[in-house]
C-alpha positions in Angstrom: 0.0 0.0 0.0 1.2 3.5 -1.3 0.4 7.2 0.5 0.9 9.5 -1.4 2.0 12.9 0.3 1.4 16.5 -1.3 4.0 18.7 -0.5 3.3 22.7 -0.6 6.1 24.8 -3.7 8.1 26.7 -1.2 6.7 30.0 -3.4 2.9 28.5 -3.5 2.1 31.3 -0.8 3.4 33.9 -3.1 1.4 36.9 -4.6 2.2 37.4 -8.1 4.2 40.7 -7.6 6.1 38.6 -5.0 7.0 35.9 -8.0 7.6 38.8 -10.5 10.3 40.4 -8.2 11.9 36.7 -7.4 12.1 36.5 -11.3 13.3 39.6 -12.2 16.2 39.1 -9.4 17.1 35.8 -11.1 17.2 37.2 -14.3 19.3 40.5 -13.4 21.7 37.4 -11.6 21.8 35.6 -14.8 23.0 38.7 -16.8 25.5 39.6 -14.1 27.0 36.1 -14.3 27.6 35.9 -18.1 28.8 39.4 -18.1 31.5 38.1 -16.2 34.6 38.8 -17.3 37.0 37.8 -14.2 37.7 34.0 -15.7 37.2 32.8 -11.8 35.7 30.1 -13.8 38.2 29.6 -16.1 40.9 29.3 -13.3 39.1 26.9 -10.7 37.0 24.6 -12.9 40.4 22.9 -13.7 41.6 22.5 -10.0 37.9 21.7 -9.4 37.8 18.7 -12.3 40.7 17.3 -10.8 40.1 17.3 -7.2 36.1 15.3 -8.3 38.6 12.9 -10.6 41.1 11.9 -7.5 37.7 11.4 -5.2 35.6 9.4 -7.6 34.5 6.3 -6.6 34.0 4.3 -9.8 36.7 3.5 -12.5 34.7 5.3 -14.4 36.2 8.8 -15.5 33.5 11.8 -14.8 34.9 13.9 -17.4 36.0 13.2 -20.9 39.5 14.7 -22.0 
């Protein structure tokens, strides 16, 4: 036997100007992140591809070279 459980969207209780301002922020954060120009990512992804390589639990690689 199976219970199914309904569980409430964290913005549910939202009014719609609410929402809209939540969007807009994400979308102002989206444009600030691909205006980026600092190449943070550039410089850690590499240290951060290793370190998940080292720690990986399969023989399987994550990433293809």
């Amino acid at each position: 036997m199976t219970t199914q459980h309904q569980v409430a969207h964290p913005e549910a209780n939202l009014d719609d100007e609410d929402l809209r301002a939540r969007n807009a922020r994400a979308a102002e954060l989206v444009r600030e992140w691909l205006a980026d120009e600092s190449d943070y990512d550039a410089t850690v992804f590499p240290i951060l591809k290793a370190e998940m390589e080292a720690d990986r639990l399969s023989y399987r690689r994550r990433f293809k070279e």
